[in-house]
N, C-alpha and C positions, 0 to 999 in steps of 0.2 A: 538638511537633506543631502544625501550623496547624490551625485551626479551623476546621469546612466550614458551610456553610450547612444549615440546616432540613429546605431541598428534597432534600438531597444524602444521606442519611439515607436510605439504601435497601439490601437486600443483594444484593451483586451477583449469586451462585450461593445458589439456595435448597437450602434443606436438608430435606429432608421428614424427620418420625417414625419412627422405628425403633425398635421392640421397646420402645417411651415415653418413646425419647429421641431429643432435637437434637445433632447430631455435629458440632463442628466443626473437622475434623483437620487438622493443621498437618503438612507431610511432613516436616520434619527436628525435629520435638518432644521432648524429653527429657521436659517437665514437662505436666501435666493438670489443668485444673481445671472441677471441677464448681460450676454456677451454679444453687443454687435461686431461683425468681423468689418475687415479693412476694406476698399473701396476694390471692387472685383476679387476678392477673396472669398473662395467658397468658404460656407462653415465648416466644415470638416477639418480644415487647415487647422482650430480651433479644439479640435476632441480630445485630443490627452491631457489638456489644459482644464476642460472639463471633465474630464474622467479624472480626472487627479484632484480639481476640488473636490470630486463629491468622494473623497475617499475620506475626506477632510471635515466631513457633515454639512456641506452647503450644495444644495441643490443648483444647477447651471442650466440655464435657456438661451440655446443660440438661436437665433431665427435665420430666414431664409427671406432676404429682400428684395424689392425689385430690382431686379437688373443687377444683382448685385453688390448694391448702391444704398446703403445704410442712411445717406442721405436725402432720399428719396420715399422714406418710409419709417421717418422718425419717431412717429406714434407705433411705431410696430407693439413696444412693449405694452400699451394700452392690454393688448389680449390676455397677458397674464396676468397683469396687475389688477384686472378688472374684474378677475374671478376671485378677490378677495378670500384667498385661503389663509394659513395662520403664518406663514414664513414673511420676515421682513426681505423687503425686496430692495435688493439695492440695484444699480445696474452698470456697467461699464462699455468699452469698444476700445477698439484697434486703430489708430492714424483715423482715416473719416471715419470710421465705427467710432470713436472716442468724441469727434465733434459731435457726430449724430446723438449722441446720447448724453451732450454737453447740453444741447439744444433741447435733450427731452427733458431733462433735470432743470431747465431754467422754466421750463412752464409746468411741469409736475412736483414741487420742490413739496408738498402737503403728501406725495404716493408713494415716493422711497425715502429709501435710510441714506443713503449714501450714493460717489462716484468714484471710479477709478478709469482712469485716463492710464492708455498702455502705449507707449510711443504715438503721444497725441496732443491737443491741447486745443482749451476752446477759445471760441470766438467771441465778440464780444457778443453782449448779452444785458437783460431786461431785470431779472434778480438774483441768479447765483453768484454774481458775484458780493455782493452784499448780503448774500443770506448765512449761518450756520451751519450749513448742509459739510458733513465731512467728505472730503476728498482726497486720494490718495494718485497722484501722478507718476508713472515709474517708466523711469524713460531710458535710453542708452548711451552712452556719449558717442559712438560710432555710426549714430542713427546719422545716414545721410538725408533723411526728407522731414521726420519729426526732431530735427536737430537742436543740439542744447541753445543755442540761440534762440530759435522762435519757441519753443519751451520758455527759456526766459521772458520773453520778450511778450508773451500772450499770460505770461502769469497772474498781471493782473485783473483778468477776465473769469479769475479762479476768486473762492472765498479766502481772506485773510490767514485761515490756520491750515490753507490746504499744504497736506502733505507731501516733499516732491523726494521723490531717491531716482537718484542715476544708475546706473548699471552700468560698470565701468567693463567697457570691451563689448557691451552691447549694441547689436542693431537693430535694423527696423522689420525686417523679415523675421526676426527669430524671435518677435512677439509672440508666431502664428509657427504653425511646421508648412511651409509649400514652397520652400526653395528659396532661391536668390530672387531682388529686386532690381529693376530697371531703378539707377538711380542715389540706388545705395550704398553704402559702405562696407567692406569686409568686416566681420566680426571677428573681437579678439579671444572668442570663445565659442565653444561649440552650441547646435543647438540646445541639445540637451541642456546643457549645463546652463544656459539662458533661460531657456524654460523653468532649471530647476527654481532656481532664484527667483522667478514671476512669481513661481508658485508659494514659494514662501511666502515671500513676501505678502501677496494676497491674502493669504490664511490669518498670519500674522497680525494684521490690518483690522481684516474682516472680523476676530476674535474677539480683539478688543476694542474695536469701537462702539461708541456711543452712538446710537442714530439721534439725530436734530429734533429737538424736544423735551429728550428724555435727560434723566439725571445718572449719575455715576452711582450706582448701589453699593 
């Protein structure tokens, strides 16, 4: 994907709230993923990210948690999982949006296809890490708080084939679009251009995986 500029970073159809969530449907979607944001990160820091999946054909649900504390409201994705529609649902998050949704994956491991951990990494845990469940980790090396250290260092907490790519010149802000972070690193790249690469890489991921279960066609 080409890179766009700073400026360009805008969504082009907004998405308003619903019932606590950001919808961003994709019309010919098989697959679904839910995005918890970062710990005091609104969702919206999050919309081009999902505006750009769903260009991609995967539907994206941010939600809107307590206090804006992903932590605090782990089960959130229960709501959509629960309406048992036809898209496979996998889910992800941001720094604690990524734990939060490490922790919903460890007791939900039978309701999604997959994780993807975004400048994040889980804690220890009861079966994902001995389960199947694919996982895609994609971190930054510039990340001052989900830094390559405890990324390594918690990888065991991950399943054995989970996926890890760095993002060379990446930080931990420009997971999300909402500025600089207390904490962390300058990046050696622009937003955009950060973003673009998530995005890829996501699609990328998303396309050709296998959810846990099933067999290679």
């Amino acid at each position: 994907m080409e890179a766009i500029d700073a400026s360009q970073i805008e969504i082009e159809d907004a998405v308003q709230a619903k019932d606590g969530w950001y919808i961003y449907r994709a019309a010919n979607a098989d697959k679904g993923l839910i995005l918890y944001p970062g710990a005091k990160v609104e969702p919206e820091a999050y919309a081009y990210l999902a505006q750009e999946l769903s260009k991609q054909n995967i539907t994206v649900a941010i939600p809107s948690v307590r206090l804006n504390l992903a932590i605090l409201d782990v089960s959130k994705a229960d709501e959509i999982i629960e309406k048992k529609d036809s898209l496979e649902w996998y889910i992800s998050g941001h720094s604690m949006g990524g734990a939060a949704a490490a922790m919903y994956a460890d007791q939900h491991l039978d309701s999604i296809n997959g994780l993807i951990l975004l400048g994040a990494y889980a804690a220890s845990n009861d079966h994902l890490k001995e389960s199947n469940l694919p996982v895609l980790s994609i971190s930054g090396s510039e990340d001052g708080l989900s830094t390559p250290e405890k990324i390594d260092e918690n990888s065991s907490n991950l399943p054995e084939k989970t996926e890890f790519i760095e993002i060379p010149g990446g930080n931990h802000a420009y997971f999300g679009v909402y500025g600089s972070q207390s904490g962390d690193n300058e990046a050696q790249l622009t937003v955009s251009e950060q973003q673009e690469i998530i995005i890829e890489l996501m699609v990328d991921w998303l396309q050709n995986t296998v959810p846990s279960g099933q067999s290679p066609s």
